[in-house]
Residue frames relative to the residue before (quaternion, step in Angstrom):
aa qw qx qy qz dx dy dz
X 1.0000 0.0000 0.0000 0.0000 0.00 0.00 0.00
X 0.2956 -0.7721 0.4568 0.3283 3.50 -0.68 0.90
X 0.4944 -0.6856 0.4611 0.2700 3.31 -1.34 0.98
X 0.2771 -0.7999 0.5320 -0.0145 3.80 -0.89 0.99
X 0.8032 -0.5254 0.0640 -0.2732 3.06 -1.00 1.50
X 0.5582 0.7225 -0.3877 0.1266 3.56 0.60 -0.97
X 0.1971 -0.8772 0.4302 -0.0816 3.17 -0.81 1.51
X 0.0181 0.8406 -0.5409 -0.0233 3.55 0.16 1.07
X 0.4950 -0.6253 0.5902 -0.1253 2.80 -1.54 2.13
X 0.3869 0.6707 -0.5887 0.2321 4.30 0.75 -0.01
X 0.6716 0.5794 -0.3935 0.2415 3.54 0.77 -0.65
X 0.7714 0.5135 -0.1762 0.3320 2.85 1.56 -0.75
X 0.4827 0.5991 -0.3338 0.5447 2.89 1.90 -0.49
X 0.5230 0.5033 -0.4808 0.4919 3.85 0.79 -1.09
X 0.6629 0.4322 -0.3481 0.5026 4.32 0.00 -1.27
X 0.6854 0.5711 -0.3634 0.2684 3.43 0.18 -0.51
X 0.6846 0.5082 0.0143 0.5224 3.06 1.65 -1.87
X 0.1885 -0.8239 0.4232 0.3265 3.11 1.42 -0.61
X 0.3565 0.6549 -0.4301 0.5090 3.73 0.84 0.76
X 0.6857 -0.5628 0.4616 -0.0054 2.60 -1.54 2.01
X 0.3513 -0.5282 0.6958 0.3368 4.39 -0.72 0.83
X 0.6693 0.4885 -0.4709 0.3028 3.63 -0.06 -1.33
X 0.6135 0.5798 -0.2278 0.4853 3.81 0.88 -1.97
X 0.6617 0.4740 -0.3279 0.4795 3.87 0.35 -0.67
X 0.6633 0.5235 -0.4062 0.3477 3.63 0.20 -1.77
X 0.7355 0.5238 -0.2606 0.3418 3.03 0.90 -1.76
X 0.5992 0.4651 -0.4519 0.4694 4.17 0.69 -0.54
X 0.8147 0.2910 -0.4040 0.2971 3.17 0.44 -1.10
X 0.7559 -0.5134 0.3225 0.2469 3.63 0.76 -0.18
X 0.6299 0.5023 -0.1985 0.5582 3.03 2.32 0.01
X 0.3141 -0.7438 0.2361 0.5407 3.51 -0.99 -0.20
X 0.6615 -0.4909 0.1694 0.5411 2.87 -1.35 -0.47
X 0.4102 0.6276 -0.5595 0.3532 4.18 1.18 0.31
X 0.5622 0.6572 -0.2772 0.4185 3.77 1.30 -0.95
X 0.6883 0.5813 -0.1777 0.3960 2.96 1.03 -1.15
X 0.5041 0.7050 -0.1837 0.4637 3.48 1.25 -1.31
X 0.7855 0.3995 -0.1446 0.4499 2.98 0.35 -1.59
X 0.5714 0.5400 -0.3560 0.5051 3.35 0.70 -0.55
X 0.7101 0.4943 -0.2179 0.4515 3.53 0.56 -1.69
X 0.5674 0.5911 -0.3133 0.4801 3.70 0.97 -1.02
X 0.3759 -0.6887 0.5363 0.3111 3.74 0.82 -1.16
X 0.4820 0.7715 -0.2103 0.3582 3.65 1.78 0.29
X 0.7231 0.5167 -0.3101 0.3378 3.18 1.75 -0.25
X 0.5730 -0.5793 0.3371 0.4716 4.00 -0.32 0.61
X 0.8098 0.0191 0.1337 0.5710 3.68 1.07 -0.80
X 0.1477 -0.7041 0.6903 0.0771 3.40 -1.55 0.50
X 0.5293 -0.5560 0.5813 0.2698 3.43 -1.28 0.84
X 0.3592 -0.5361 0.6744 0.3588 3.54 -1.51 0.73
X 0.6394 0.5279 -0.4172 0.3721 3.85 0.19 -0.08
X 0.5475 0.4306 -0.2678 0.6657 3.66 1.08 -0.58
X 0.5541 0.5976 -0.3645 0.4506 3.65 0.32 -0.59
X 0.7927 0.3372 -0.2158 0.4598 3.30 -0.02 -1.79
X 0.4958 0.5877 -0.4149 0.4865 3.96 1.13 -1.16
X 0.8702 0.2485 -0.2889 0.3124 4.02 0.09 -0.74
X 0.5691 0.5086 -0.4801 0.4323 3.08 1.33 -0.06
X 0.5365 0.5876 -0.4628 0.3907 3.91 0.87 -0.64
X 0.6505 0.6211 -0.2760 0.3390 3.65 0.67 -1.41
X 0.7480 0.3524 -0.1511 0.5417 3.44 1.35 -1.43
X 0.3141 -0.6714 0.6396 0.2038 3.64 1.56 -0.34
X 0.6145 0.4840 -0.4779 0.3997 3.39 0.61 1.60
X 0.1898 -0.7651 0.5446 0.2865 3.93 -0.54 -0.52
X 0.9294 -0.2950 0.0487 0.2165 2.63 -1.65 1.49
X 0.6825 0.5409 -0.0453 0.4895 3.07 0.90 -1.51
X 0.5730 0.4501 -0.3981 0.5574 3.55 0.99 0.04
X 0.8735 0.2344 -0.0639 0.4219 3.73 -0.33 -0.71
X 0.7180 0.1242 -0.3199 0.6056 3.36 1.57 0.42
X 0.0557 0.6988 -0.7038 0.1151 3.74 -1.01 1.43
X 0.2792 -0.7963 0.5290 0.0896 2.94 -1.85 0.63
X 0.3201 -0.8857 0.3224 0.0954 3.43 -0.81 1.33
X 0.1738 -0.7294 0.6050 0.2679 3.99 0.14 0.74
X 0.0822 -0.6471 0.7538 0.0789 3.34 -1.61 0.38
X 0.1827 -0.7703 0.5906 0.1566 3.61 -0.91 0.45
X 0.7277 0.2057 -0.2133 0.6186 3.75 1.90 0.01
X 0.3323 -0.8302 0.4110 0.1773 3.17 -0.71 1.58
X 0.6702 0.5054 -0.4712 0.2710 3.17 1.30 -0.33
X 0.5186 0.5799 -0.3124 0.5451 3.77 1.57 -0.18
X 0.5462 0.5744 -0.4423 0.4198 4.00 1.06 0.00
X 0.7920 0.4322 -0.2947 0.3147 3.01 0.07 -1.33
């Protein structure tokens, strides 16, 4: 079974937007260590409310900054 993924893409969208982690944490209301994690791809879970708060900020949608990756070789996944 291939082994799946979740890939989180905020860094790029932050480079994209040109807009500051620090400038973000602060709209949505987190810090900016909170933030990391998320951005890293390290947290167990995100709120659809935190969600919706970063996609307004970047004036994007979900689907940008969160994609998923199938691999059918793990040793070429990781």
């Amino acid at each position: 079974m291939p082994e799946t993924n979740i890939v989180i893409r905020l860094d790029v969208m932050l480079a994209r937007r040109k807009v500051k982690s620090k400038d973000l944490a602060r709209y949505i209301g987190i810090t900016e260590q909170n933030l990391s994690i998320i951005k890293l791809g390290k947290a167990k879970g995100i709120r659809f409310a935190t969600l919706a708060k970063i996609c307004e900020f970047l004036e994007c949608k979900p689907g940008d900054i969160i994609d998923i990756e199938f691999c059918e070789d793990e040793a070429i996944c990781d």
